[in-house]
C-alpha positions in Angstrom: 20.4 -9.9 12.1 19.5 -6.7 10.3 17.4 -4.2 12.6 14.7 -2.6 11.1 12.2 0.5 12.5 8.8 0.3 11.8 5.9 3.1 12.9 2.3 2.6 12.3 -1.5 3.4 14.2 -2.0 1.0 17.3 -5.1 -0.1 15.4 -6.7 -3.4 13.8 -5.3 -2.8 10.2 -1.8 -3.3 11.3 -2.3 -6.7 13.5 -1.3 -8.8 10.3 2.1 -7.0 11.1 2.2 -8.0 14.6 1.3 -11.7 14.2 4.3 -11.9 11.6 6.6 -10.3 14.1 4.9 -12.5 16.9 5.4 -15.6 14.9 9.2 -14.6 14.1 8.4 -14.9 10.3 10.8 -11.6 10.1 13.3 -13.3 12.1 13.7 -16.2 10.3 14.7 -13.8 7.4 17.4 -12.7 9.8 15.3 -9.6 9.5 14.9 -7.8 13.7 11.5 -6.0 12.7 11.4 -3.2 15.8 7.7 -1.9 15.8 7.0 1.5 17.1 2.9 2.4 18.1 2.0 6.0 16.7 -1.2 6.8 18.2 -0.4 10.6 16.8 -0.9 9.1 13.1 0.2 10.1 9.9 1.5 13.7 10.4 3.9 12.3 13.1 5.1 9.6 11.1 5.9 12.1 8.4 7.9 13.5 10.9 9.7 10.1 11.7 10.7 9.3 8.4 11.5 12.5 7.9 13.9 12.7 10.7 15.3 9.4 10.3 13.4 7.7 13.2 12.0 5.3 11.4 12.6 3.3 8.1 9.2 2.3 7.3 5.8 3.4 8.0 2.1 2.3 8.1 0.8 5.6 6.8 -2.0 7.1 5.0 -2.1 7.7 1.8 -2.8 11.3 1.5 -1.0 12.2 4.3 2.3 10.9 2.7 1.8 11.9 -0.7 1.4 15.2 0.2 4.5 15.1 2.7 6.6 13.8 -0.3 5.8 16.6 -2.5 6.7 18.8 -0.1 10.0 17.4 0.7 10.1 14.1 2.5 12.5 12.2 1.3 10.6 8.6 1.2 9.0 6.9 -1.6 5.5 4.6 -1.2 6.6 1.2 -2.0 3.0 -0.8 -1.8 -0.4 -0.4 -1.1 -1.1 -1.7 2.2 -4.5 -1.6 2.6 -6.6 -1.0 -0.9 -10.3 0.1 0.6 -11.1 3.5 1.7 -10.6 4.6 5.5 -14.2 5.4 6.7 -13.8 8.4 8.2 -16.2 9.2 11.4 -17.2 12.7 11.9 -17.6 12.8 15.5 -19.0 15.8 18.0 -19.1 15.8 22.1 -22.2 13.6 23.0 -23.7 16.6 25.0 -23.1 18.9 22.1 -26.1 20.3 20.2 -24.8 19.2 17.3 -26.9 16.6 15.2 -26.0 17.0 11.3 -22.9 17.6 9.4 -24.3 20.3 8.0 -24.4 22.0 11.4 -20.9 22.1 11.2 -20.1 24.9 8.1 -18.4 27.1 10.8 -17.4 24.9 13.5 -14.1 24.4 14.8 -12.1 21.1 13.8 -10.0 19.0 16.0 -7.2 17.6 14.0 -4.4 15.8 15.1 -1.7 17.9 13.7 -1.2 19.8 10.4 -0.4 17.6 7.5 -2.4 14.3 9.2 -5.3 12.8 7.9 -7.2 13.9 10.3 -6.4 17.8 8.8 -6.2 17.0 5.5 -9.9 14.4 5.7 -11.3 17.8 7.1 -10.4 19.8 4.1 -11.9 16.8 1.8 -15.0 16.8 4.0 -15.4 20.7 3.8 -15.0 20.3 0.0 -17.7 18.3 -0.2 -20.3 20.0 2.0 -19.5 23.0 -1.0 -18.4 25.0 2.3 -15.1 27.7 2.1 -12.3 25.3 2.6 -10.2 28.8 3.4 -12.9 29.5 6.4 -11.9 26.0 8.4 -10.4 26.5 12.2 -8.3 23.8 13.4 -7.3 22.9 17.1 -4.0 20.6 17.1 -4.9 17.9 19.7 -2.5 15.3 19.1 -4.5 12.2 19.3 -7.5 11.1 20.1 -7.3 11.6 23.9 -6.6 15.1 23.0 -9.8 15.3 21.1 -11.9 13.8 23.0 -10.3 16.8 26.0 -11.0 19.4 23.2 -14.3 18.4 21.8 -15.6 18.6 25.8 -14.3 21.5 26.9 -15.5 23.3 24.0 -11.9 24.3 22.6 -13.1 22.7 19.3 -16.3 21.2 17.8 -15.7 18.2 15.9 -13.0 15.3 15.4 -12.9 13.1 12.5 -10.5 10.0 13.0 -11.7 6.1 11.5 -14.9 5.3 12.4 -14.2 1.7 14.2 -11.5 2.9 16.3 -13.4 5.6 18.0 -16.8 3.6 17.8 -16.0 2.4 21.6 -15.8 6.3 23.1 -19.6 6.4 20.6 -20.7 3.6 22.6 -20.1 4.5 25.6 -21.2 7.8 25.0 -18.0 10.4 24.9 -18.7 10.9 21.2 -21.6 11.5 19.1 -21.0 10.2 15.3 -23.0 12.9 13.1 -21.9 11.5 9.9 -18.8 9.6 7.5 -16.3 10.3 4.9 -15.0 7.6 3.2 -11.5 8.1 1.5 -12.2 8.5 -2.4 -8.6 6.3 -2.4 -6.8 3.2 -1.2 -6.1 4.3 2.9 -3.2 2.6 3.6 0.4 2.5 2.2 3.5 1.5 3.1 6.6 4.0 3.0 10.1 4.0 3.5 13.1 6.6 3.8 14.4 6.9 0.2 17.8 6.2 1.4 17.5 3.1 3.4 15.0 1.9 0.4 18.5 1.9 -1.9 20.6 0.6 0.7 18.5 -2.1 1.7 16.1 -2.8 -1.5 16.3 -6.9 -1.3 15.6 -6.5 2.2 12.6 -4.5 1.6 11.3 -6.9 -1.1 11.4 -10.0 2.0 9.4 -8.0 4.2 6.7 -7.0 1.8 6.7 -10.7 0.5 5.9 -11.8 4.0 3.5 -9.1 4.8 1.8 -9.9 2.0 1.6 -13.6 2.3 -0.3 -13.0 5.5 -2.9 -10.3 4.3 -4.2 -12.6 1.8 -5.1 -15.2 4.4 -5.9 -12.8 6.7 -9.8 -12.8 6.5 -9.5 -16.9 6.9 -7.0 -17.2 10.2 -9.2 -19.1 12.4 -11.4 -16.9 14.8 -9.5 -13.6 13.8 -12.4 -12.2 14.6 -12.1 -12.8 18.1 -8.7 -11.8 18.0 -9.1 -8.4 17.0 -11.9 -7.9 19.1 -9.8 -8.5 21.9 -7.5 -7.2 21.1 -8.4 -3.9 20.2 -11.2 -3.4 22.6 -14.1 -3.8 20.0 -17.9 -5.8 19.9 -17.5 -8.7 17.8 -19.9 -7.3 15.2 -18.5 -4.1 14.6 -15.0 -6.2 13.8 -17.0 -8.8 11.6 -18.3 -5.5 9.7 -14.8 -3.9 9.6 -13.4 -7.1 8.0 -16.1 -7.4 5.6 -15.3 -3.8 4.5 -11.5 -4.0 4.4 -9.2 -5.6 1.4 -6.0 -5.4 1.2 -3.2 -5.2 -1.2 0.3 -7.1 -2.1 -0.2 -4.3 -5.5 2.1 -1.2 -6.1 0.0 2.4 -6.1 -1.5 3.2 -9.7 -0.2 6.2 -11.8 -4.1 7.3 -12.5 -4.9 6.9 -8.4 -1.7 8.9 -7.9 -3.2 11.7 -9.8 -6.3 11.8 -8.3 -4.7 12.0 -5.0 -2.5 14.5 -6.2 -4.7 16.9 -8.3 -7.3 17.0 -5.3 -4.8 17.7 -3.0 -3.8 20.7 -5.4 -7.2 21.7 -5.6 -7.8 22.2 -2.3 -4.3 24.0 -1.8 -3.1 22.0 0.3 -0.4 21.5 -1.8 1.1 24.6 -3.6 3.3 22.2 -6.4 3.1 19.0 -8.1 5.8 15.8 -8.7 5.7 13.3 -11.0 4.4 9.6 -10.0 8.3 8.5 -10.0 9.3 11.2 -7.4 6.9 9.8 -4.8 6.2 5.8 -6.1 9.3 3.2 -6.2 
């Protein structure tokens, strides 16, 4: 049996990998598939891969490419999941905040450096046509940290995927004041360079399985429900999360590399550029 590390979000997009573990699809491979929940996100699963704590990772697109290009030795072996991430942009509920354009100055809550939730920000900013240079960030770690920061006034506003958080909206911890949909595919999945050429066949019968089950994934019977359950959502807001999400068995494009790369540049927050081989295997 060959053990395996996995990292990824504790959120809906990843259950396809826990029924496969659950239904010891993996195992049957002789394949012991050890998930690890990151409810830090991206920029600490940079850090795994980076010190060898995992082998794989459930990661953001952004997040990774720009971790790659600045050293991380790991190359993005699939797209995982090929729609955007809707991004919620979310103040305290008591806060007099009502618009994101009341935000220009205000102070972000961001995971760590390097996460999406950093690097979403700077996009965000971009786009409002406000000073990307002028943006104040608060490191909160998660989203427990965030919702700590955002209410004792240590920072304004929290962006972090707008059907995870829609709970603490409904029951009125956040306000939503707005969305930023990823101008990419959210999702891909990474692995440490080195294990990738130790262990390539290996890797090929995971993502083979993996991707079996995300292209019946929308048609398991009362997945719905599952999810719903599972994660703690209402019904509806997982029926319109499903009907908004596709995913991929495809390898990331040159021409989306570049996009992803060149606005990264643009908004400095990465000071070189790599070629699509360097960060695609």
């Amino acid at each position: 049996m060959k053990t395996i590390r996995i990292a990824g979000v504790p959120e809906h997009f990843n259950l396809p990998w826990h029924l496969c573990i659950e239904g010891g699809e993996f195992e049957e491979m002789g394949i012991d598939l050890q998930w690890t929940d990151v409810p830090e996100g991206t920029g600490k699963m940079c850090q795994m891969l980076r010190n060898e704590e995992t082998d794989i990772a459930i990661i953001l697109t952004e997040g990774i490419v720009k971790d790659i290009v600045e050293g991380n030795d790991s190359r993005i072996v699939q797209v995982y999941v090929e729609s955007p991430l809707i991004w919620g942009i979310h103040v305290d509920n008591k806060a007099s905040f009502s618009s994101v354009s009341d935000l220009k100055n205000a102070k972000v809550a961001v995971s760590r450096m390097g996460s999406g939730s950093h690097l979403m920000a700077v996009v965000n900013a971009e786009r409002q046509n406000w000073d990307t240079k002028q943006l104040e960030f608060e490191i909160v770690n998660n989203v427990s940290g965030a919702i700590e920061a955002l209410s004792n006034g240590k920072a304004d506003y929290f962006m972090w995927e707008k059907f995870t958080t829609k709970p603490f909206v409904d029951n009125g911890t956040f306000k939503r004041i707005g969305e930023c949909p990823t101008p990419w595919p959210c999702f891909v999945i990474a692995v440490r360079d080195k294990f990738l050429k130790e262990n390539e066949a290996i890797i090929e019968q995971i993502l083979d399985i993996i991707n079996t089950t995300t292209e019946e994934f929308k048609y398991i019977p009362s997945i719905d429900r599952n999810l719903a359950t599972r994660y703690d959502q209402k019904i509806e807001d997982i029926q319109e999360w499903l009907s908004k999400t596709q995913w991929s068995q495809k390898q990331l494009d040159e021409k989306t590399f570049s996009i992803i790369q060149n606005q990264l540049f643009n908004l400095n927050l990465i000071h070189n550029k790599t070629t699509y081989e360097k960060v695609v295997s």
